[in-house]
N, C-alpha and C positions, 0 to 999 in steps of 0.2 A: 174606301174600297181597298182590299189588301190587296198586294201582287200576286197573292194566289191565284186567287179565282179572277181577274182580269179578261182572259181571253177568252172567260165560259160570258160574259157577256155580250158579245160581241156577233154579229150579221154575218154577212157572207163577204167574204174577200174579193175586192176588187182590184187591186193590186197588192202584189206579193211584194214583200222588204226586196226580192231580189230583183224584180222587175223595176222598183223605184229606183233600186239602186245604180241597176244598169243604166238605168235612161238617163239619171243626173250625173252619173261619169259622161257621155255623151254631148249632154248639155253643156258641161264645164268647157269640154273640150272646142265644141263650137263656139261660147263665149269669148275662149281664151283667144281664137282665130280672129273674131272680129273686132276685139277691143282692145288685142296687141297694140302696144308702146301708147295706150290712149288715157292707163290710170281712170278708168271710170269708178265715179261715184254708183255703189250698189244700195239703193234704196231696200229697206226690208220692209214690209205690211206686217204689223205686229199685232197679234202673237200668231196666226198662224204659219206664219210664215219663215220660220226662228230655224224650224229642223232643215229644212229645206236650201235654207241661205247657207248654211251652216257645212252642210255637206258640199253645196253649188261651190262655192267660193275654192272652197279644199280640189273639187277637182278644176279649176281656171289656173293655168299656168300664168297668169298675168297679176304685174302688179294693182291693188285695188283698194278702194275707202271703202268703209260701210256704215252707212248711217238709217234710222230707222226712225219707221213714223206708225201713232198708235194708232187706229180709224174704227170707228164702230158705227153699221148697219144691220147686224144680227140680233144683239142683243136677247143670247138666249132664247133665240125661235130657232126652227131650219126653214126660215125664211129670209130673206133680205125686207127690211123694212121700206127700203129705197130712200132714207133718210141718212145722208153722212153725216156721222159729227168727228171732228179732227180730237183726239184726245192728247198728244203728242206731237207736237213737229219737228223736222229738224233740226237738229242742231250744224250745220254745215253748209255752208254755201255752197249752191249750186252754178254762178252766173258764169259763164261756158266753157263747165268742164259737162263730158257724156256722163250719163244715168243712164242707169239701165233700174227699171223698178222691179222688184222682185217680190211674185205674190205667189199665196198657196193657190187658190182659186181665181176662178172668172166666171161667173156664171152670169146676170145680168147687165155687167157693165159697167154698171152704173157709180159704184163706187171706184172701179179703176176710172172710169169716165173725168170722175170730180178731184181725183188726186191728179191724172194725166193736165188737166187743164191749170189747175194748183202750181204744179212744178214748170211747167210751161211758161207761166206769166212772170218765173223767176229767170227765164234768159238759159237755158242748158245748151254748148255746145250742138248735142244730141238728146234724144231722151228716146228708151228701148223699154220693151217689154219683155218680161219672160215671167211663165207661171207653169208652176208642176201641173196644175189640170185646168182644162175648159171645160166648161158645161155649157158647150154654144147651144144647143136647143134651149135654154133660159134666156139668151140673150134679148135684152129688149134695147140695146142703144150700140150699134155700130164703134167697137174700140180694135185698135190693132196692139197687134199681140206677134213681137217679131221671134218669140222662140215660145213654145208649147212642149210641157213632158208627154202628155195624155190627154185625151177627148174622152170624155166621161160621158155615158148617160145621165139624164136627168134623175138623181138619186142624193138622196141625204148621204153625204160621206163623212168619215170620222179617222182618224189615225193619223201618223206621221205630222204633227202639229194643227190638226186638222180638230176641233173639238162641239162638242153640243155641252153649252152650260160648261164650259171648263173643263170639263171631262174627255177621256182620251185620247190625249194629242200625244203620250209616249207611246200608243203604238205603231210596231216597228212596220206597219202595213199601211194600207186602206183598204176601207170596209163599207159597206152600206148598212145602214144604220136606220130601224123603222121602228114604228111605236112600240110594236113588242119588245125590239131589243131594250129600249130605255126602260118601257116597263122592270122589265127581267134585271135591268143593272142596275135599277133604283130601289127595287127589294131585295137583292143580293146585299147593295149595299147597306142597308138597313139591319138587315143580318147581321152585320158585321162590326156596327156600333154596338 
């Protein structure tokens, strides 16, 4: 897909680059409050979660590690399969220094559920949450989630390292994302081979 035509494929905006932006200066700034002089480890949920850490981190006045771990439940649906497989682990010890895990989403749980109890059994100081969006009406398994950007409706989203099939994590938004649109950006890009 060229960078042309990118943004003619794409849904309806559910949050603007400048609202993301605002909120994870915000975020940062809370971070930095509660994890002063504590050097936490910042877990990353890879790949969606890359743009997100990346910006976060930049606004935390505080010093900090980051280490990342790869996990797949989607696998090319806009469903959670409810099956985690760890693709990546750590590389870094966690036994008691604070984590704070850092994801794009939460919608069911389930996989923050099986990373939460993962990192748990490894002894952390602390272990925190924080994710750019919730999609608590999905929720099927009670997780805590001590910093949230956004509360989402129940919608396919895509943008700001968010993706369907690999697809659209550069953009600078979030978008709702439905059959038509994929339709529409899987013949565009067809075009264009």
């Amino acid at each position: 897909m060229s960078s042309t035509n990118i943004e003619n494929t794409i849904g309806t905006v559910l949050l603007s680059e400048e609202d993301i932006q605002s909120r994870v200066r915000e975020l940062g700034r809370e971070l930095g409050a509660e994890y002063d002089g504590k050097n936490p480890i910042l877990v990353n949920i890879l790949k969606g979660g890359f743009i997100f850490l990346a910006d976060l981190v930049r606004a935390m006045d505080v010093h900090c590690e980051m280490d990342f771990m790869v996990v797949s439940s989607y696998e090319n649906r806009t469903e959670s399969s409810g099956v985690v497989r760890i693709l990546s682990d750590l590389g870094l010890n966690i036994e008691g220094r604070h984590v704070l895990i850092v994801e794009d989403i939460v919608d069911t749980g389930l996989t923050l559920e099986y990373i939460r109890e993962l990192l748990l059994a490894r002894n952390p100081a602390s272990l925190g949450v924080v994710t750019l969006l919730d999609k608590y009406e999905k929720r099927i398994v009670k997780v805590p989630i001590e910093f949230t950007g956004f509360r989402i409706p129940n919608e396919f989203v895509v943008g700001y390292g968010l993706d369907y099939a690999q697809r659209f994590r550069n953009l600078p938004y979030i978008t709702v994302l439905d059959e038509g649109d994929l339709e529409l950006a899987e013949s565009r890009e067809e075009e264009t081979k």
